[in-house]
N, C-alpha and C positions, 0 to 999 in steps of 0.2 A: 504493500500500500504506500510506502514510500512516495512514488512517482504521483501516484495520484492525489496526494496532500501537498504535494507540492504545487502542482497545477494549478488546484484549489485556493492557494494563499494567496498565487501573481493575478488568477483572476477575479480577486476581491480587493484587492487593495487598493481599488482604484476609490471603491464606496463603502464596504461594513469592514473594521477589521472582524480577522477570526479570535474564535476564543477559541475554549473548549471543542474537543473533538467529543459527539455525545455518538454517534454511532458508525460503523463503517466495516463493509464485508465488500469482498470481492467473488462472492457467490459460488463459494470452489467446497466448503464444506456442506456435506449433505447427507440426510439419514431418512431411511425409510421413505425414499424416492423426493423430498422436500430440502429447502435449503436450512439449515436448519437456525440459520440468523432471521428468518420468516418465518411465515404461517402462525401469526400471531390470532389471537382468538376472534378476531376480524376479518380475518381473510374467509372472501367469500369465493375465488380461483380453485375450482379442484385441482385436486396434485396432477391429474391428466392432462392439464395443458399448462400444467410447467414442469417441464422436462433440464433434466442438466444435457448440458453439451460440454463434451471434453475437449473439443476441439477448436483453434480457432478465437481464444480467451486473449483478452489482452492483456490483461491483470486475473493476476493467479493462474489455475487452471481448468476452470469451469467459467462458464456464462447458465445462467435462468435464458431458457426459450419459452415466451410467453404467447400463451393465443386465446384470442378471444375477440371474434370477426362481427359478433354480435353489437347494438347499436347501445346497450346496455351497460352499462361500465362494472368492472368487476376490480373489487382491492385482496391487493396484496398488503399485508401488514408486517412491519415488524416484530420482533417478540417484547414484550412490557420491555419498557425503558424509564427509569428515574429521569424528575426533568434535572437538568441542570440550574445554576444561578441564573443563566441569560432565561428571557423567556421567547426569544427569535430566533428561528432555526435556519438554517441553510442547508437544502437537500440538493447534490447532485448525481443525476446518475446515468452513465456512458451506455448507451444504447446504438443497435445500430437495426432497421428495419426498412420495407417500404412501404408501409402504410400506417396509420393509427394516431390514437389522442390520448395523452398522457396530462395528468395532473396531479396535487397530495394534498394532502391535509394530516391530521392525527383524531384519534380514540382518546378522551379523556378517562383514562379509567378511575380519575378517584371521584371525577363525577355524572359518571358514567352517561357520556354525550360524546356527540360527534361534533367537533371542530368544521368551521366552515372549507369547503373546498376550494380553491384555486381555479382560473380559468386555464380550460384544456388550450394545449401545444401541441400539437401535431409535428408525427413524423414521417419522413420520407426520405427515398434515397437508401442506397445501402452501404457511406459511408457512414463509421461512427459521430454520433450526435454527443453533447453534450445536453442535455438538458436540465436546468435550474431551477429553483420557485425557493419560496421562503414558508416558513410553517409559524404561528405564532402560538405557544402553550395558551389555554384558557387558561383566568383567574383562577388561583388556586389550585391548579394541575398539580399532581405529586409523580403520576405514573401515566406513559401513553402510549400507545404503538401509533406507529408512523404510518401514513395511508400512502401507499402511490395505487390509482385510479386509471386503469387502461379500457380502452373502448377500439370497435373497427379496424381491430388489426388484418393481415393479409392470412390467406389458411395457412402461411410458411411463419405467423406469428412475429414478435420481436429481442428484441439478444438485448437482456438485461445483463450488462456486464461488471457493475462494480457500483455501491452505492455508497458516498459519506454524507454523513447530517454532521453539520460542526454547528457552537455558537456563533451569533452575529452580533460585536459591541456597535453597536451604532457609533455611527462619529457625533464630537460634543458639540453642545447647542450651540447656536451662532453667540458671538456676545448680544447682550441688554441692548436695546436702541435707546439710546435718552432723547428727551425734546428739550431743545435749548427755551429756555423761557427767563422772559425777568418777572420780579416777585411780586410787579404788578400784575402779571399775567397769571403768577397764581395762585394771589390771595382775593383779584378783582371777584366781585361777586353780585348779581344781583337777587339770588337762589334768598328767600326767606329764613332759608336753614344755615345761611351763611357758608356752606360747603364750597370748599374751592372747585370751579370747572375741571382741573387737573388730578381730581382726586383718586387715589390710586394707579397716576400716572409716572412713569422713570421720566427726570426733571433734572435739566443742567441749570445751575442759575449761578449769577454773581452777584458777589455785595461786599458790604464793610462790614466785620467784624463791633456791633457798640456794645455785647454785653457777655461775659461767659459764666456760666456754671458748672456743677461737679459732671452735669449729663447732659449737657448743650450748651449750648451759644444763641443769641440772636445775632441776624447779618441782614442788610439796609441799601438799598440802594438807591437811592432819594431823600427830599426831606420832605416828605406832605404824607397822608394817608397811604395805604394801601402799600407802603414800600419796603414793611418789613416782613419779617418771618421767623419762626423759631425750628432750630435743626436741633433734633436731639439727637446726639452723640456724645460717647461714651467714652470715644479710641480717640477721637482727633482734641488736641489742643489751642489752637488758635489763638493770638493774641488781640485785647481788644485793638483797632484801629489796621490791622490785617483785611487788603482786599482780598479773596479766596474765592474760586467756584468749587461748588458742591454738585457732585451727582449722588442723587437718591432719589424714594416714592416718596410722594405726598401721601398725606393722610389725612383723617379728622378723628384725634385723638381726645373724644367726649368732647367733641364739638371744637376742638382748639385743631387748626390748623398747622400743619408742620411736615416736615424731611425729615422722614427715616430712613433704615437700610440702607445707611450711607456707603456708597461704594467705593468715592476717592475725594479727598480735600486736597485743592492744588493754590497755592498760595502765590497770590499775580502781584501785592503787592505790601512794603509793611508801613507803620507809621502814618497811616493817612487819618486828617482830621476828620472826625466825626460828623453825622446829620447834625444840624441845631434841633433840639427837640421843640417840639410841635406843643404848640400852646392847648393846654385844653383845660376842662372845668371837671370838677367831680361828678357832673352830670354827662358832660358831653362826649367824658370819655368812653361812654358804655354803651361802644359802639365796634360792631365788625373790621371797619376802615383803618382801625387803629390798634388792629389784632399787630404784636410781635413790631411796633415801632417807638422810637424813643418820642417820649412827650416828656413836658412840665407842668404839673397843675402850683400856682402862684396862692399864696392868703389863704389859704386853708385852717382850720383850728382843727387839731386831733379830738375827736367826741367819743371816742372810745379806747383808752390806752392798750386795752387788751380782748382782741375778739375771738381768740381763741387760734392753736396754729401758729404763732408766732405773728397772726396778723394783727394791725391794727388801723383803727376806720378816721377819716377825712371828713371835712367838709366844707365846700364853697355854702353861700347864704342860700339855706332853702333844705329841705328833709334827703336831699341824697346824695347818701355816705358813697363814700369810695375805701375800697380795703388796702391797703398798703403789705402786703406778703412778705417773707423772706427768702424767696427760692435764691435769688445772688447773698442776700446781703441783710443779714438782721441786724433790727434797730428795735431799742425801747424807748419809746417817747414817754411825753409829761403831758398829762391830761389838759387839756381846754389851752395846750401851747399852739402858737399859730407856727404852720412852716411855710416854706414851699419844696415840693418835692419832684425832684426830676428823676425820670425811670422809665423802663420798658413794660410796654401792655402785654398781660399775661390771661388765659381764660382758663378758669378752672372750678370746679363745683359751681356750676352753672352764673358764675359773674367773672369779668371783668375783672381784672387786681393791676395794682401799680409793683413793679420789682425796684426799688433802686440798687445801687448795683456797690455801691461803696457810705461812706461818711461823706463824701462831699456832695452825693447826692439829694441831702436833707439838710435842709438851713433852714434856722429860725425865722420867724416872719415876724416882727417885733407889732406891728399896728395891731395882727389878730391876737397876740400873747396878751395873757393877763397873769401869768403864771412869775412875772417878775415882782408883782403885788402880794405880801403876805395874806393868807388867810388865816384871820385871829378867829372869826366865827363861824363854829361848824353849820352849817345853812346847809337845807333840803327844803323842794315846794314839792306841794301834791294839789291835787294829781301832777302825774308827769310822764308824757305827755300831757297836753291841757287844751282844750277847745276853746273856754271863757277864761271861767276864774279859776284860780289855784291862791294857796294861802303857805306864808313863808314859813318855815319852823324853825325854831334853834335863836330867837329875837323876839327881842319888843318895840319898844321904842326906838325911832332913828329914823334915816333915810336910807331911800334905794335906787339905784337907777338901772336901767334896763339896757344894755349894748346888742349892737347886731354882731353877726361874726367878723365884723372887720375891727370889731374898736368900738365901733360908735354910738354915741349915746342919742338915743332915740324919746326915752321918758326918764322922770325925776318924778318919787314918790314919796310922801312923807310915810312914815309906819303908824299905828296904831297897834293898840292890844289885840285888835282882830287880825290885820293885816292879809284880809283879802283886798286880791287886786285883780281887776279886769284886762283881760288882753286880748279881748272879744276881737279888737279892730287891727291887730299886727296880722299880716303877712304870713303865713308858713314857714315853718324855718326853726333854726336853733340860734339861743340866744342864749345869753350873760347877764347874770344880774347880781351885780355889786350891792350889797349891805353897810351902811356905818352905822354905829352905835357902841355907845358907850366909848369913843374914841378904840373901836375894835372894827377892823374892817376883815366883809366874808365875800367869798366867791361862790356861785352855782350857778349851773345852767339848767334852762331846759327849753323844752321842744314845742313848737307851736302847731297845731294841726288843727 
């Protein structure tokens, strides 16, 4: 069999490599008038019209004379064969006849079906043929005999001269195709659900480097909406202010847009100045467009020093907070302190969050601060929240005034023993109200709704 595996290898290398040789006889061993590497429990060929020939073999010293003139097709089987690793077979087998239609397949024996068949080849001529097909195991296949399927041979039959089944590794997939796109391309969105159009698409993009974490980075390639993105990665390290293109899939990782299955970070250039970050409001941030890009919200007061998470909540004038996170860069603020804080848009547990990325991110806003003012008097109002009136607790006598979250003093109240006060006619919002009495001055806030 030498010669014939050899054959075998130069005329496949053009397209499957070989693996595994799974089966191969040159039809020269035979018992009780059958070959006895056939007549597998399939075979529906009586032993009468296959005959050995001693004569005239090209390989070994027998050939199978096969006949069967009928229009009917009759299989020859191999005997049980384990499948191999591969599950693609490759059947060749050297024939030489003047007439007939030859095809294969296989017997699934562990689940005991037949395998689809192959379309028939015809043969003709009485030089030796080569004829080929491929076999694929069913799912699951453990055990199978090999079919070859002959039809309309001549009454002088066909010279079945030597049979190998080897594996076939298939050659490796083509590389990934990426789509070049920029990050407006694909985080743009008009889709309600906010999902980017590119969504589980391979995506080449470039940007600047403006923020890094333990398992990503955000990268920018503009300053206005829509220009950022978040890449989580794990492997690559990046420095902020590094231009870099990234190949990877997009995603929507619970609704937050981003590049995974990073495949290569190629770094175009380093030390380049950053976006300006984009002005926005505690309100106006909690929006799509500003998904994964650097902003500043300006005059905020902190209204919640600890939200739980390490995060903690913002606010411009008016009932909506903004969460401030620590995925770069944790900070503990000072309650009812005003900052302003620059950071990157981040969406997670279904809102919005601000990341700053370092200490010089967060700077005091002194006009919203009130926290440079002692409080000598422990002061709570109730209710709080308050629609009308709410009454001060922790005082009696004295005055009060009332600030918005910038600072500003809006009303002057004298106190009484009661010390309800009306705030029927303010606005929405969180506000500040300063206490004196008894030469002791208190701070609280509360919420207008």
């Amino acid at each position: 069999m030498k010669k014939l595996i050899t054959l075998l290898a130069v005329a496949f290398a053009a397209n499957l490599s070989i693996g595994q040789t799974v089966f191969e006889s040159d039809l020269s061993s035979w018992a009780a008038g059958d070959p006895t590497d056939f007549f597998g429990s399939r075979t529906s060929l009586s032993s009468s019209n296959c005959t050995e020939v001693t004569t005239g073999a090209m390989y070994g010293t027998s050939f199978a004379n096969l006949v069967n003139s009928t229009s009917s097709h009759k299989r020859l089987t191999t005997q049980p064969i384990a499948v191999m690793s591969d599950s693609t077979y490759i059947i060749k087998m050297y024939i030489t006849g003047t007439a007939g239609d030859i095809r294969v397949s296989h017997y699934d024996i562990t689940g005991s079906s037949y395998g689809p068949y192959t379309s028939y080849q015809s043969i003709s001529g009485t030089s030796q043929m080569i004829i080929t097909d491929t076999v694929i195991a069913s799912t699951g296949c453990a055990s199978l005999e090999y079919i070859i399927s002959f039809r309309n041979t001549s009454a002088l039959g066909i010279a079945l001269d030597s049979v190998a089944i080897l594996g076939a590794i298939a050659p490796p997939p083509p590389p990934p195709v990426y789509l070049n796109k920029t990050i407006n391309d694909i985080q743009f969105t008009t889709d309600p659900s906010g999902d980017s159009p590119y969504k589980d698409s391979l995506v080449r993009t470039t940007g600047i480097v403006t923020g890094t974490g333990t398992s990503g980075y955000f990268i920018q390639d503009g300053g206005s909406s829509w220009s950022g993105v978040y890449v989580y990665d794990n492997v690559n390290t990046p420095n902020r202010g590094d231009e870099i293109t990234v190949t990877g899939k997009v995603i929507e990782y619970f609704d937050l847009t981003e590049i995974t299955n990073i495949d290569s970070v190629i770094t175009v250039s380093t030390g380049n100045s950053l976006p300006t970050p984009v002005a926005v409001t505690s309100s106006s941030i909690n929006d799509e467009s500003y998904e994964g890009v650097l902003v500043k919200v300006s005059a905020v007061m902190c209204v919640d020093s600890n939200a739980g998470f390490g995060e903690w909540d913002v606010a411009n004038t008016g009932l909506d907070t903004l969460a401030v996170d620590d995925l770069l860069f944790a900070y503990v603020p000072v309650q009812y302190q005003g900052y302003d804080v620059t950071g990157l848009v981040q969406y997670s547990f279904g809102e919005f969050k601000l990341e700053p990325r370092d200490s010089m991110d967060i700077v005091q806003n002194i006009t919203v601060s009130l926290n440079e003012l002692s409080s000598e008097l422990n002061l709570s109002v109730f209710p709080n929240p308050v629609s009308s009136f709410f009454t001060i607790e922790g005082v009696n006598l004295g005055t009060a005034e009332i600030m918005n979250a910038e600072g500003k003093i809006i009303r002057s109240i004298s106190l009484n023993y009661i010390n309800m006060i009306d705030v029927s006619d303010l606005t929405n919002g969180v506000y500040i109200i300063k206490v004196i009495s008894e030469n002791k001055v208190g701070f609280t806030r509360f919420v207008k709704q």
